[in-house]
C-alpha positions as CSV (number, residue, x, y, z in Angstrom):
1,X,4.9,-1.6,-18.1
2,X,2.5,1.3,-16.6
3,X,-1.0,1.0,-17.3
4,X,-1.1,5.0,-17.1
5,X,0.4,8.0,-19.4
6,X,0.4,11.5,-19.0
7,X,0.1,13.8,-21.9
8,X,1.0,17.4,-21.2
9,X,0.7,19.9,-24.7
10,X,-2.4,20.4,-26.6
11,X,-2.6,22.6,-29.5
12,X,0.0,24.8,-27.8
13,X,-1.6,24.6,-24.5
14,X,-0.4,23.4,-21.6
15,X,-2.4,20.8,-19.6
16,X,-2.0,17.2,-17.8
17,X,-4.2,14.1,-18.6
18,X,-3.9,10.9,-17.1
19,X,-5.3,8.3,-19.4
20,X,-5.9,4.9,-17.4
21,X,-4.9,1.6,-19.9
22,X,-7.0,-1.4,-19.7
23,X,-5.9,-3.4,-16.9
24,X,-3.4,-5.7,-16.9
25,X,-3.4,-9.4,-15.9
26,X,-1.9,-10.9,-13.0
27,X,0.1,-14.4,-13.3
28,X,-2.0,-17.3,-13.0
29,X,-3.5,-17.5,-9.4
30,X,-3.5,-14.1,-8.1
31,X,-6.7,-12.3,-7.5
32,X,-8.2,-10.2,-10.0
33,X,-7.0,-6.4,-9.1
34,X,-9.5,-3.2,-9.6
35,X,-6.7,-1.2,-10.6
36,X,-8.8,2.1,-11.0
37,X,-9.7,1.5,-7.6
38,X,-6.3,0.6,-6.0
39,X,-5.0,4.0,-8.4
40,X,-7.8,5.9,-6.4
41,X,-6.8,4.8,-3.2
42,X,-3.3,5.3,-3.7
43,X,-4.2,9.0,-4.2
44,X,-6.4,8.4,-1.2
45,X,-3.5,7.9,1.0
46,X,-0.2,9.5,1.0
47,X,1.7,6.4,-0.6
48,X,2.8,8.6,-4.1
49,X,4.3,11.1,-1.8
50,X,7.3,8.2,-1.7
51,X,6.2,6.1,-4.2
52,X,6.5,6.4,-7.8
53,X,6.2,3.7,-10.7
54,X,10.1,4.2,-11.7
55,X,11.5,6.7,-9.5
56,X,13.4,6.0,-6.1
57,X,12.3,9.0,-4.1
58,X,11.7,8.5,-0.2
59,X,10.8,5.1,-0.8
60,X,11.4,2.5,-3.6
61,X,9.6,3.0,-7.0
62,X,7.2,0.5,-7.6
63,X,10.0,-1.7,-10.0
64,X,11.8,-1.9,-6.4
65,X,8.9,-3.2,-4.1
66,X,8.0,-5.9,-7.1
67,X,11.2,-7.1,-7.3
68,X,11.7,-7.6,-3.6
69,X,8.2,-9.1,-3.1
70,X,7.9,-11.5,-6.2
71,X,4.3,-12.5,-5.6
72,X,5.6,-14.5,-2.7
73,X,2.5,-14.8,0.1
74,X,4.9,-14.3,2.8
75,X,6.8,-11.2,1.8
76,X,3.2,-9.8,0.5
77,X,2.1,-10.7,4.0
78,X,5.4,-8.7,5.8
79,X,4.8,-6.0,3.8
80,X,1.2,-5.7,4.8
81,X,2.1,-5.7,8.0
82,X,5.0,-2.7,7.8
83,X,2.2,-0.9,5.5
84,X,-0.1,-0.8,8.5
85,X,1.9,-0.5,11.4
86,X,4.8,1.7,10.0
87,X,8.0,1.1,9.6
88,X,11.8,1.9,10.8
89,X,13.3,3.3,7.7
90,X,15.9,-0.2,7.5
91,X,14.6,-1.8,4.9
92,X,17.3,-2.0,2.0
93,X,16.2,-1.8,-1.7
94,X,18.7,-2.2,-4.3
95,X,18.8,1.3,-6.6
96,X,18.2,3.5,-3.4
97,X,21.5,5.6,-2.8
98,X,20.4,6.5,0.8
99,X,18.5,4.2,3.3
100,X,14.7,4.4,3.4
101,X,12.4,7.1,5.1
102,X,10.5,6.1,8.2
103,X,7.6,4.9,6.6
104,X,4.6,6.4,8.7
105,X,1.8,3.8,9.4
106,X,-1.2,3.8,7.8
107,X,-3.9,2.0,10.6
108,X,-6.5,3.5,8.3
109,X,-6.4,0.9,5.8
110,X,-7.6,-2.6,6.6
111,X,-5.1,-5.4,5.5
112,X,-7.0,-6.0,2.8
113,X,-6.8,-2.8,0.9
114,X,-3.3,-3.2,2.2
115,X,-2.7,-6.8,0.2
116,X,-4.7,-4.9,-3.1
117,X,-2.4,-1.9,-2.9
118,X,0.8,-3.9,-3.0
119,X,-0.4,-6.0,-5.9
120,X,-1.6,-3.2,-7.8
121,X,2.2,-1.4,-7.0
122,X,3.6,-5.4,-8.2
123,X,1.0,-5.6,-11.5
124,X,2.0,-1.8,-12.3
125,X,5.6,-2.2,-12.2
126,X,6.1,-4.5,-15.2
127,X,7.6,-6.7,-12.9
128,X,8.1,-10.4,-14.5
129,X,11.6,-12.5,-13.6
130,X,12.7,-11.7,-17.0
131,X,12.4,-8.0,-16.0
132,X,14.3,-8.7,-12.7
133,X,17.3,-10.0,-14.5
134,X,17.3,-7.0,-17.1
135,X,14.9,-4.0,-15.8
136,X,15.8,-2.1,-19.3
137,X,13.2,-5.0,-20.7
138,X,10.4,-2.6,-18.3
């Protein structure tokens, strides 16, 4: 589930706050994750431009990436890799109707804040193998 929500009426007026829930925990072994960090250097970067929590837009929603990266140290480590150096646009996801945008690279970042990003995009999903096989329990 998101650790964020928007609310967008007060008192008749129209405005937008993002409240930031307390972190959640990642499965037994994975790093701790500064998710107000990771959400400030998502804005940072252009990665919400394609990227949204649930939404398929350019790129997969967040639900997508999860489910196609699983935690697995290898995949995290591919992914890191297209992150920085760009990628092709060939990647399938299931959900997306059309293929995948070139995904412009991003040499800015260091592999590092790379690796965080991802797990913060896998820890904000709601992602969990019981989600995988029903994504109506997100």
């Amino acid at each position: 589930m998101p650790r964020f929500a928007t609310a967008t009426t007060f008192v008749g007026l129209s405005l937008s706050i993002t409240l930031f829930l307390p972190a959640a925990t990642p499965p037994t072994g994975e790093p701790a994750i500064d998710t107000l960090a990771a959400s400030k250097l998502l804005d940072k970067n252009d990665c919400r431009a394609c990227h949204q929590p649930q939404e398929n837009l350019a790129g997969p929603s967040y639900f997508a990436i999860a489910d196609r990266l699983r935690y697995d140290k290898a995949k995290i480590a591919a992914a890191v890799l297209k992150v920085q150096k760009g990628s092709n646009g060939k990647t399938t996801y299931p959900g997306l109707k059309t293929s995948i945008a070139v995904m412009t690279p991003h040499p800015q970042l260091s592999p590092a804040e790379i690796e965080t990003l991802i797990r913060y995009i896998i820890l904000e999903s709601g992602w969990t193998p019981e989600t995988a096989k029903d994504p109506a329990k997100k």
